[in-house]
C-alpha positions, 0 to 999 in steps of 0.5 A: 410410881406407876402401877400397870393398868394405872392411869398417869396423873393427868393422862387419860390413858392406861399405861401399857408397857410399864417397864418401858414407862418405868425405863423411859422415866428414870433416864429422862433428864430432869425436869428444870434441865429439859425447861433450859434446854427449851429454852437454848433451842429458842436462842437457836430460833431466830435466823438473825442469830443463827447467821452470828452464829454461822459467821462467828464458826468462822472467825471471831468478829467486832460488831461493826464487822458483824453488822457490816457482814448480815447488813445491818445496823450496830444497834440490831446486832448488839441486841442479838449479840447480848442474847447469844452473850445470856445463852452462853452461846459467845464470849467476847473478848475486848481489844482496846476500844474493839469488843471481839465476839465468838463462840463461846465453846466447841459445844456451840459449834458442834450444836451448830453442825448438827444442826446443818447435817440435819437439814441437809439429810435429804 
């Protein structure tokens, strides 16, 4: 592992605290899992997609009503729904002919409000 005064692969710097490097690594989630977890912030990234999300908070909802509500077309909010749908972050649920959409767990809206109290800190 790491030596004290040991250069990290490619750092070009000389480890100073080794416990704290030695702590710091074993409790790091691994690799691939910090890579998903990027990539679920990247979901998060586009305003279209945060203000399904805001909506869906509140109620689930069809398309129509969805695109309706941001102003929108069908066709913009089915892009973005099939994202959300691939990132785990809705579920849909079909009545009929009508495809209601929510979110797919209390993991997402408590991200969500994180999220919220975050940014309004200050």
């Amino acid at each position: 592992m790491y030596d004290k005064g040991k250069e990290i692969d490619k750092c070009d710097c000389t480890i100073i605290h080794d416990d704290v490097v030695k702590k710091v690594k074993a409790k790091m989630p691994l690799e691939e899992n910090l890579v998903d977890l990027a990539e679920l912030f990247k979901v998060f990234g586009d305003s279209t997609r945060i203000r399904i999300l805001s909506a869906l908070a509140i109620s689930e909802m069809c398309v129509c009503d969805i695109a309706a509500l941001l102003n929108m077309t069908q066709s913009a909010i089915s892009h973005q729904l099939r994202i959300l749908k691939q990132a785990r972050l809705i579920k849909n649920r079909r009545d009929g002919k009508i495809v209601f959409y929510a979110l797919d767990d209390e993991h997402v809206e408590h991200i969500f409000e994180q999220g919220l109290i975050h940014i309004n800190e200050r």
